[in-house]
C-alpha positions, 0 to 999 in steps of 0.5 A: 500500500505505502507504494501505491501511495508513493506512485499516486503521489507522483502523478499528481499534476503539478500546479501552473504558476500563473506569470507575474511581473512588475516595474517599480518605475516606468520612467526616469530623467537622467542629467547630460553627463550620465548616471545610472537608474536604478529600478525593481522587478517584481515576478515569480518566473524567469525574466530577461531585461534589455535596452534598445539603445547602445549607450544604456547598459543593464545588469543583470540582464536575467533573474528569477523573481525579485532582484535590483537591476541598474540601467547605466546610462553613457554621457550624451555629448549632443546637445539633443535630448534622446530617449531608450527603453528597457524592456523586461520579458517574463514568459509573455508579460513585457514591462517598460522603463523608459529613460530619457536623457538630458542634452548637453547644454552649451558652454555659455559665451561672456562677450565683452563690449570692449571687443566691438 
């Protein structure tokens, strides 16, 4: 009997775990000359996060449930403002943090009335 026991054990199906996943931030500012932002995943299954720009890097770029990642974001050399995304896959769900980024302003010029 115990080994009945044992084998309707095994073959009980296992519970589906219904995918979760969760940004603490959906949107961050960064100054011109960089800086890193810092943001939460909340889940319960493996996930895998990317930038769409190659001046933002992110670590880790892979978890299992909950974890601090940081998106490291390059200095910006131009004077216009730019935009990445960071997307976080978990099974199908997608979450987004969008990150935009300062331009660089332009050195101020002290003109001196002598000079005309």
């Amino acid at each position: 009997m115990l080994a009945m026991a044992a084998i309707a054990a095994c073959e009980q199906p296992q519970e589906e775990v219904t995918p979760a996943l969760d940004l603490n931030k959906t949107t961050a500012t960064v100054a011109a000359d960089g800086g890193a932002v810092e943001f939460e995943v909340t889940a319960n299954v493996d996930w895998t996060a990317d930038a769409d720009q190659d001046w933002v890097s992110v670590d880790p770029q892979t978890g299992n449930g909950n974890a601090k990642v940081k998106a490291t974001v390059a200095a910006n050399e131009t004077a216009d403002a730019r935009t990445a995304k960071v997307t976080v896959k978990a099974d199908k769900l997608t979450k987004t943090l969008t990150i935009t980024q300062e331009g660089k302003k332009a050195d101020s010029v002290v003109i001196n009335e002598k000079n005309f």
